[in-house]
C-alpha positions as CSV (number, residue, x, y, z in Angstrom):
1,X,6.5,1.2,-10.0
2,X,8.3,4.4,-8.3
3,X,6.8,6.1,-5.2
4,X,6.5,9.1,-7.3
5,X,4.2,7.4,-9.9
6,X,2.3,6.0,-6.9
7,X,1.7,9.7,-5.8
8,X,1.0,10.7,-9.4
9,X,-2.3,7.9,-9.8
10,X,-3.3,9.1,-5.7
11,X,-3.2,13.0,-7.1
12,X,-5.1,12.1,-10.7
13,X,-7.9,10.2,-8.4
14,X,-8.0,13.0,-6.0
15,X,-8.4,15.4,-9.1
16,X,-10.9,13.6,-10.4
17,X,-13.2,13.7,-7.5
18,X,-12.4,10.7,-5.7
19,X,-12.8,10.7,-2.3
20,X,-11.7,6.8,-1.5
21,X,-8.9,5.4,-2.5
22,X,-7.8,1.7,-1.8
23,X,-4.6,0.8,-3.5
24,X,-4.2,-3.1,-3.4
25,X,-0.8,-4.4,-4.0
26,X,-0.6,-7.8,-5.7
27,X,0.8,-9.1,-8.8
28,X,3.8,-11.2,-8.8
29,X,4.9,-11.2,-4.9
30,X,4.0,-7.8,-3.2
31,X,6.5,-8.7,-0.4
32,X,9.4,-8.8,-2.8
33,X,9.6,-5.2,-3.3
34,X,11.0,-4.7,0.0
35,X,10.3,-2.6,3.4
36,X,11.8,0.2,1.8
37,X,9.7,0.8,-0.7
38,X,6.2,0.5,1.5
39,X,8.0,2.4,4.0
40,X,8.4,5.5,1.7
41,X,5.0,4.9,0.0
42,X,3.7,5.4,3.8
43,X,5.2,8.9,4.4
44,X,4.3,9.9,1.2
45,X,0.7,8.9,1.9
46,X,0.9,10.9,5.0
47,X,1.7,14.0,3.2
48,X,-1.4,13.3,1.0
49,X,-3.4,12.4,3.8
50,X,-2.3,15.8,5.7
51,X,-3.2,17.8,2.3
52,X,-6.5,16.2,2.1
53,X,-7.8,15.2,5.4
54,X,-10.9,14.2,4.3
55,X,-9.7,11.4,1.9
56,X,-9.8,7.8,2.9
57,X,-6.7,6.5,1.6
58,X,-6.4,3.1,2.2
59,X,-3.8,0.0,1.2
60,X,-4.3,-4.0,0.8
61,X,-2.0,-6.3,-0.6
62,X,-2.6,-9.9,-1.8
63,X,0.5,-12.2,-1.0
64,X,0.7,-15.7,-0.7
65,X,3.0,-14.7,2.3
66,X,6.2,-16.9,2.0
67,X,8.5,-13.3,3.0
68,X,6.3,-12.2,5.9
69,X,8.7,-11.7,8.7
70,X,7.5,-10.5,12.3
71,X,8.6,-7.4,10.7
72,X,6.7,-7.2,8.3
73,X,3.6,-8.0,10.5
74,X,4.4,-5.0,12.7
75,X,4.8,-2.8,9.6
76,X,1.2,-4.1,7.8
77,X,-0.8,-3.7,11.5
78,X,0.9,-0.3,12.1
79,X,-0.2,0.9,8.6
80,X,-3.7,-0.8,8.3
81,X,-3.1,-2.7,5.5
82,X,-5.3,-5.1,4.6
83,X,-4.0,-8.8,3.9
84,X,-5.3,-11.0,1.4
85,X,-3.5,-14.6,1.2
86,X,-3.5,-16.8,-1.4
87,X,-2.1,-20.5,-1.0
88,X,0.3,-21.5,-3.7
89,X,1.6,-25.3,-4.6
90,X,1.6,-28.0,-2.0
């Protein structure tokens, strides 16, 4: 998935009415896609959330965490994004 198809579902909900969103990113291993990628989806989030203030725009992810980095745990508390684990194989 590209940032700008992210922004395209976040603009189709907002059309639609929706006033929360909560994007969860799971499926395969979230962590995989890189710091680069949830980096950009941040700032383009902020744009939307500076066009619509009154949206609650909000991100989880489900990971069974084997990449998390203390970099990676600065970038999830400093955007609010919820964690979900899940505990893969021995």
């Amino acid at each position: 998935m590209s940032v700008e198809t992210v922004e395209r579902v976040e603009r189709g909900l907002i059309e639609i009415g929706m006033e929360r969103i909560r994007l969860v990113w799971h499926g395969g291993e979230p962590l995989l896609r890189g710091l680069p990628f949830y980096k950009a989806v941040m700032e383009q989030q902020a744009r939307i959330r500076a066009e619509y203030p009154a949206l609650r725009l909000e991100n989880g992810m489900q990971s069974n965490l084997t990449r998390l980095t203390p970099e990676w745990c600065e970038f999830l508390k400093a955007n609010h994004i919820m964690v979900g684990s899940s505990l893969d194989g021995w």
